[in-house]
C-alpha positions as CSV (number, residue, x, y, z in Angstrom):
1,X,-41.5,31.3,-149.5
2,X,-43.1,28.5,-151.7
3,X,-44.1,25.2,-150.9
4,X,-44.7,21.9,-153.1
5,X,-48.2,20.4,-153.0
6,X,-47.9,18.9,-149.5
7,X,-45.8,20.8,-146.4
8,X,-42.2,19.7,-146.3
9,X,-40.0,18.8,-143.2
10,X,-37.4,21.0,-143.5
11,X,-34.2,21.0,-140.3
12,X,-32.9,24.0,-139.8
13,X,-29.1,23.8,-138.2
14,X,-28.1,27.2,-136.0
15,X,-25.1,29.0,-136.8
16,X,-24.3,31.4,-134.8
17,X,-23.7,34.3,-137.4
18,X,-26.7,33.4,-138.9
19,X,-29.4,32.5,-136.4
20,X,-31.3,35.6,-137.0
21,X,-31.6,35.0,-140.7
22,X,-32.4,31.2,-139.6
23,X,-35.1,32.8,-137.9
24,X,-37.3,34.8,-140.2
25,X,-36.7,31.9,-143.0
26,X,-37.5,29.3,-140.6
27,X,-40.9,31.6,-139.6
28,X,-41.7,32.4,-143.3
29,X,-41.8,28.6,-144.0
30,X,-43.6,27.9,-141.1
31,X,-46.2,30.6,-142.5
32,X,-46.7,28.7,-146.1
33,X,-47.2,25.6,-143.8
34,X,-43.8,23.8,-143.9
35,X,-42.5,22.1,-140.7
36,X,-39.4,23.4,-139.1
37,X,-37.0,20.7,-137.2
38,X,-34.5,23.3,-135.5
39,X,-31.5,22.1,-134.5
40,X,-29.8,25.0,-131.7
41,X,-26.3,24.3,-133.1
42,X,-24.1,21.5,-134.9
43,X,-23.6,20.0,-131.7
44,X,-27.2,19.3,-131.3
45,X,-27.8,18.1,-134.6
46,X,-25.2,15.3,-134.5
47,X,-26.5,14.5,-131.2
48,X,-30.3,14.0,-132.4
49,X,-30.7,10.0,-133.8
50,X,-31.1,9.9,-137.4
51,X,-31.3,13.3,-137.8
52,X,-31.8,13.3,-141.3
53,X,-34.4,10.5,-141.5
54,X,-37.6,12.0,-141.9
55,X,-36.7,15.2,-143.3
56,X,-37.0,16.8,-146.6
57,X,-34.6,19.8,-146.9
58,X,-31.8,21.0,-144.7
59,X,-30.8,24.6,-144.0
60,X,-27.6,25.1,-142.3
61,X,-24.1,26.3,-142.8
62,X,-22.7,23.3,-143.8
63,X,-19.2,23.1,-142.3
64,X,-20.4,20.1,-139.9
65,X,-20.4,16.5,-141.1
66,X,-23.0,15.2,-143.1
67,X,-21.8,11.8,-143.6
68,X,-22.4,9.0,-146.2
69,X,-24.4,7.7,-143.2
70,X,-26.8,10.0,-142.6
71,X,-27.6,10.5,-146.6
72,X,-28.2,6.8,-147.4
73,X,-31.2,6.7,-144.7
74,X,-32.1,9.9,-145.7
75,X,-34.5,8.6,-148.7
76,X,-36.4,11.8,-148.0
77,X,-34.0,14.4,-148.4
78,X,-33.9,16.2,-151.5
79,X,-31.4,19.1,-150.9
80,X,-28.9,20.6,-148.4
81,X,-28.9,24.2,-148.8
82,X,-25.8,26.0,-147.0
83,X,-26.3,29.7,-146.4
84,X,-22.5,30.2,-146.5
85,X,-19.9,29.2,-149.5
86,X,-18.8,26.3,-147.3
87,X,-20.0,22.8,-147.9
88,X,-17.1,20.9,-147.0
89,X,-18.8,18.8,-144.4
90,X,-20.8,17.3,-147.0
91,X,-19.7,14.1,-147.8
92,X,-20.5,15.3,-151.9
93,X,-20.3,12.0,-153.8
94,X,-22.8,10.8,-151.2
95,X,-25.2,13.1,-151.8
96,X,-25.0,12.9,-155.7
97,X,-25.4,9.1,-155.2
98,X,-28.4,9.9,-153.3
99,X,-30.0,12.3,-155.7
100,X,-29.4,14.7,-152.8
101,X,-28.4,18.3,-154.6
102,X,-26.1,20.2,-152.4
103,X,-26.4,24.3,-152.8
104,X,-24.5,27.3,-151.3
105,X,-24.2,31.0,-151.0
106,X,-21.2,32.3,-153.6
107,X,-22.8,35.3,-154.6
108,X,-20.7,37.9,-156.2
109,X,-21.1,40.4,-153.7
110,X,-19.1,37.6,-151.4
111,X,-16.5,37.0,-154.0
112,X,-15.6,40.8,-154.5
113,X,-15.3,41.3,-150.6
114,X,-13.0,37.7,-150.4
115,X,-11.0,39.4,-153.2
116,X,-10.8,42.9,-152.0
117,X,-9.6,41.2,-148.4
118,X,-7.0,39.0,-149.8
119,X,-5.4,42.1,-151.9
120,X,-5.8,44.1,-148.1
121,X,-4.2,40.9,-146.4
122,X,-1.4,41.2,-148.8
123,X,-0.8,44.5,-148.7
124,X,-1.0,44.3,-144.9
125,X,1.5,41.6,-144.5
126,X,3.8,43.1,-146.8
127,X,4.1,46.4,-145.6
128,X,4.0,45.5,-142.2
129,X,0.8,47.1,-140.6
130,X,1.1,45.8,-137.5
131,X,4.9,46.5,-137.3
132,X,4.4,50.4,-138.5
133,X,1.4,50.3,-135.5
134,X,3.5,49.5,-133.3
135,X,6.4,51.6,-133.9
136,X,3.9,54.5,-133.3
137,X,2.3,53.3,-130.2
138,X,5.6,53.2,-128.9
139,X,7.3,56.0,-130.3
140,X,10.3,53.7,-131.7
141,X,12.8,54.7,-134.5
142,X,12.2,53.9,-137.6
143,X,13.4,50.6,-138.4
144,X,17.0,50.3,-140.6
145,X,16.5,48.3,-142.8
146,X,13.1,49.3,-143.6
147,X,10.6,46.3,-143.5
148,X,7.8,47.0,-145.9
149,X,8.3,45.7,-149.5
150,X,6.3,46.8,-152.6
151,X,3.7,44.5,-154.5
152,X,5.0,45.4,-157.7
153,X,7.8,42.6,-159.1
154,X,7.2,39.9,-156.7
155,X,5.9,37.0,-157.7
156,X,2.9,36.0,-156.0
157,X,1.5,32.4,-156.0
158,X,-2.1,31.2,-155.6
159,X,-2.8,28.1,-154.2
160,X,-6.1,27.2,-155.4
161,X,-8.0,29.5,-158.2
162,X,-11.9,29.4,-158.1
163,X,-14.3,32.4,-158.0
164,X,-12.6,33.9,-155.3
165,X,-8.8,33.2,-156.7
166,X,-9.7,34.9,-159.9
167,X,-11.0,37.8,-158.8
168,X,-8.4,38.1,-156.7
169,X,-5.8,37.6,-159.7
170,X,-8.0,40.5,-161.5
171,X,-7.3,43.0,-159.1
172,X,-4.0,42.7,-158.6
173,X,-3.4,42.3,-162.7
174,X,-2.6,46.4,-162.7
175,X,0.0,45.9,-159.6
176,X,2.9,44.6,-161.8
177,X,3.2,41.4,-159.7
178,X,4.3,37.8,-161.3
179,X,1.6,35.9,-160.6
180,X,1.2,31.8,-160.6
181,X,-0.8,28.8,-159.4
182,X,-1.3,25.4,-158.6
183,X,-4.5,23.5,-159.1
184,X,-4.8,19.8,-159.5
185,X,-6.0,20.8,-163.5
186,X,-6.2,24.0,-165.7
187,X,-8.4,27.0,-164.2
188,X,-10.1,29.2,-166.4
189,X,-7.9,32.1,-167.2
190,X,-10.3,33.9,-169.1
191,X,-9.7,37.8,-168.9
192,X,-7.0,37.0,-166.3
193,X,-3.5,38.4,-166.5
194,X,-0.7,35.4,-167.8
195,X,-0.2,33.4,-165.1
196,X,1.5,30.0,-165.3
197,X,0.0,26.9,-163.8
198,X,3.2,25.6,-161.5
199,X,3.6,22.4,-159.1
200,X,3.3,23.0,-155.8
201,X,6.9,22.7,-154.7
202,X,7.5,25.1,-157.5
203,X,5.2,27.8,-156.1
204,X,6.2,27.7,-152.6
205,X,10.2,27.9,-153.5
206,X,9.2,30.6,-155.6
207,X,6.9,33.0,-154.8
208,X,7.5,36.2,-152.5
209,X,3.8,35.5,-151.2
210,X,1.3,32.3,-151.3
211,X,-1.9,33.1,-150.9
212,X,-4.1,30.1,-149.5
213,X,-7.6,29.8,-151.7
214,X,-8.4,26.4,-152.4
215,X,-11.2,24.5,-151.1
216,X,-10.8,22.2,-147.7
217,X,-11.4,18.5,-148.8
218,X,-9.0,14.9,-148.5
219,X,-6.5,16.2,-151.4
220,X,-5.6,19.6,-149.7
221,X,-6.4,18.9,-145.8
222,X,-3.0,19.1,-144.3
223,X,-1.3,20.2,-147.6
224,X,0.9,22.6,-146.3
225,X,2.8,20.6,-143.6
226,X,5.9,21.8,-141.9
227,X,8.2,20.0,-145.4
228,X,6.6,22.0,-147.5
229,X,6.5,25.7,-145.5
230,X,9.7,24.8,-145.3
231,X,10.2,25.2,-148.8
232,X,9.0,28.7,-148.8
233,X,11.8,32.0,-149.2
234,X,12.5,33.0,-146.0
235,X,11.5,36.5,-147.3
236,X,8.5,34.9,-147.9
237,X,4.7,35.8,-146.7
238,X,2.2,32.9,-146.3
239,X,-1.8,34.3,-146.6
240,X,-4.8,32.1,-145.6
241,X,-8.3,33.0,-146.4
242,X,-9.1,29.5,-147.2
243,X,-9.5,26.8,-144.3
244,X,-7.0,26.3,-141.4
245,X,-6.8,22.7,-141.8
246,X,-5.2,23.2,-145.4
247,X,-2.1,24.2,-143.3
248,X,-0.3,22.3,-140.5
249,X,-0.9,25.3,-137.6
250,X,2.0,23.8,-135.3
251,X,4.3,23.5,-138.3
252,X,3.4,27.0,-139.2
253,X,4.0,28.5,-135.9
254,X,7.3,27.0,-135.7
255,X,8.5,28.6,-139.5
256,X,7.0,32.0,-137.9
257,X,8.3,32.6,-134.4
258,X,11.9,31.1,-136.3
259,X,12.1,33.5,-139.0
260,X,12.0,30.8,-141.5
261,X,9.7,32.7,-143.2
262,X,9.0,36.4,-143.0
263,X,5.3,36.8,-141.8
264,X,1.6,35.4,-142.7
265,X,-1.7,36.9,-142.5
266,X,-4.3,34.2,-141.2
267,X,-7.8,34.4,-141.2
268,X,-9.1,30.8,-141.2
269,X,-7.8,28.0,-138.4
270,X,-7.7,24.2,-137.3
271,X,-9.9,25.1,-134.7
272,X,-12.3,28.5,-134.4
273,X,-12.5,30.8,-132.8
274,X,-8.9,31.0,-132.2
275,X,-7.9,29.9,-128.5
276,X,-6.8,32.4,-126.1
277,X,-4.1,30.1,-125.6
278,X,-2.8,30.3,-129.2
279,X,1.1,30.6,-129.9
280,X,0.0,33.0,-133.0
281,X,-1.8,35.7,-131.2
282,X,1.9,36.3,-129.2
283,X,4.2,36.1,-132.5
284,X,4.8,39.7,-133.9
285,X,5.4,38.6,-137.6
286,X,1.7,37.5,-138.1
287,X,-1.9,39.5,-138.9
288,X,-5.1,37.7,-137.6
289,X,-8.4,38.2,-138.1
290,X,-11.3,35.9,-136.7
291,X,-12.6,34.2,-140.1
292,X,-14.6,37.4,-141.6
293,X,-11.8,39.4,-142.7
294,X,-14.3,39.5,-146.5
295,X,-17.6,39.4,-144.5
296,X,-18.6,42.6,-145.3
297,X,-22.5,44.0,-144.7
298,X,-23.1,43.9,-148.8
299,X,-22.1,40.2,-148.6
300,X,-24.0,39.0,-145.6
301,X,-26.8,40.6,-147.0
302,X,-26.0,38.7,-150.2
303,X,-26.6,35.1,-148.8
304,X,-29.5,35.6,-147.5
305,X,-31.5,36.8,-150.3
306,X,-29.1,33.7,-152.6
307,X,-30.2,31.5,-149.4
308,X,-33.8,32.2,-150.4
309,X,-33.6,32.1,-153.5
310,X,-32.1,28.5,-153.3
311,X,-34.9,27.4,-151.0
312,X,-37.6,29.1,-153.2
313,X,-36.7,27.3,-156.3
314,X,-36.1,23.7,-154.6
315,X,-39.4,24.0,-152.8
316,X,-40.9,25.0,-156.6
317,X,-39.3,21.9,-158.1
318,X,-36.4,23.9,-159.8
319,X,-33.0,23.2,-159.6
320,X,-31.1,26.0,-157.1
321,X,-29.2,28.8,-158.9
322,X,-25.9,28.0,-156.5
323,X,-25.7,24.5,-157.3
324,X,-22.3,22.8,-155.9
325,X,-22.6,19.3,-157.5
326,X,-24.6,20.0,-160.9
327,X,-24.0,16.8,-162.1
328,X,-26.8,16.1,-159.9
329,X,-29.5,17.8,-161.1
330,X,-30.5,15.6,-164.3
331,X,-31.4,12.7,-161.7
332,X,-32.5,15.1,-159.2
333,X,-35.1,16.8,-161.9
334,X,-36.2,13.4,-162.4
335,X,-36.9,12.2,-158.9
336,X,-38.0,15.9,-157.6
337,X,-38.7,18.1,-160.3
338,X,-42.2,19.9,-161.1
């Protein structure tokens, strides 16, 4: 770890998935004489007054809020560094007004296991895993009608297509799918299969599965309310490897457990981890995994050398290589540069 000139302030947030790496960074920037500010959890940290007022950096995994508030008396603060992909607590336009530059973890060791998982969660969902489990288990008869369905000639339709939507569309390019999206603008489509850009009514009345992959924030929180699943085929299969708040969860458990569409795979929630309590963990029609469904060992090892990497380069006056609001970094090489 580097340090500039003088030792920094830097608050450290726990996470519980990534204490241990908050750990030995913490202790290695404690060792090139940095101060560490450690904050057990979220909870504690938006319990602390002003807990961005004399601080320099933050490490964290930034899913908690970090209002406009908190950055405008934060004349200090020069980045927020999130050892995960998700910033969405940051309140972003704050933190460019306030030279702030926000930086995350979207390595592409995380991007290939999101990917891979989707086209699993897909493939799970449509071919009914847990179904075929359970007809095993139980030594049932084989089903008549069958349930599974093949990948190849259904249309399948992305909601959202960044880094982890377009790897996703790569993969399954050689499955003979119809693929589509729905983006507020244009993605980049380079070396991607044809896929047309469609509205989101559109999508949902006509793909065989929508896969959820856009990014939580005021335009897409509650997006899919109980209207529009309601639009979807009822053969259809709904996939979320997104956010849970992008989709209403009551509204979805009602178009589940009433057949009004065929299944979903969820891996994201309103509210983690899932409560015991949940309606989804009793409906048969539905695969859930507890939010790491793409977390695999390559990719957790993956944010934490992009986590230092991001660290090492702020504290050295550079701009971080995962750099969520770029348009940033002119003013911010200005006011904090080497």
């Amino acid at each position: 770890m580097a340090k500039i000139g003088t030792p920094l302030d830097i608050a450290v947030v726990g996470w519980h998935t990534h204490n241990k790496m908050f750990d030995e960074i913490s202790a290695d920037l404690q060792n090139v004489g940095h101060r560490i500010i450690r904050h057990a959890d979220r909870a504690a940290f938006a319990a602390a007054r002003d807990p961005l007022m004399a601080v320099d950096l933050m490490l964290c995994a930034a899913l908690f809020p970090v209002t406009r508030a908190m950055l405008t008396s934060a004349s200090r603060l020069r980045a927020i560094v999130s050892a995960i992909t998700g910033v969405e607590g940051v309140d972003m336009p704050a933190a460019t007004e306030c030279t702030v530059v926000v930086a995350n973890a979207q390595t592409e060791e995380n991007i290939t296991g999101m990917a891979e998982a989707t086209v699993l969660l897909i493939l799970g969902a449509l071919y009914d895993f847990n179904g075929t489990q359970e007809l095993l288990r139980k030594s049932l008869p084989r089903p008549d009608p069958l349930r599974a369905r093949q990948v190849r000639g259904k249309t399948i339709g992305f909601l959202g297509l960044g880094k982890i939507g377009r790897e996703t569309a790569r993969l399954l390019a050689p499955w003979g799918a119809v693929l589509q999206y729905n983006v507020r603008r244009d993605a980049d489509l380079a070396g991607l299969p044809t896929m047309p850009r469609v509205d989101l009514d559109t999508l949902l009345k006509t793909s065989d599965v929508v896969v959820v992959l856009a990014s939580l924030n005021n335009e897409t929180r509650g997006l899919l309310s109980a209207e529009k699943l309601r639009l979807m085929k009822s053969t259809a299969i709904l996939v979320n490897v997104a956010r849970g708040a992008i989709v209403d969860e009551a509204a979805l458990i009602d178009v589940l457990r009433n057949k009004t569409i065929a299944g979903a795979a969820i891996d994201c929630f309103q509210a983690e981890p899932l409560s015991l309590e949940s309606p989804l963990r009793a409906l048969p029609n539905v695969i859930l995994t507890p939010h790491m469904i793409g977390h695999t060992y390559e990719a957790h090892h993956s944010l934490e050398v992009a986590t230092r990497e991001n660290l090492d380069r702020i504290l050295a006056g550079q701009p971080p290589r995962y750099a969520i609001n770029s348009a940033v970094l002119p003013a911010w090489m200005a006011k904090w540069g080497a």
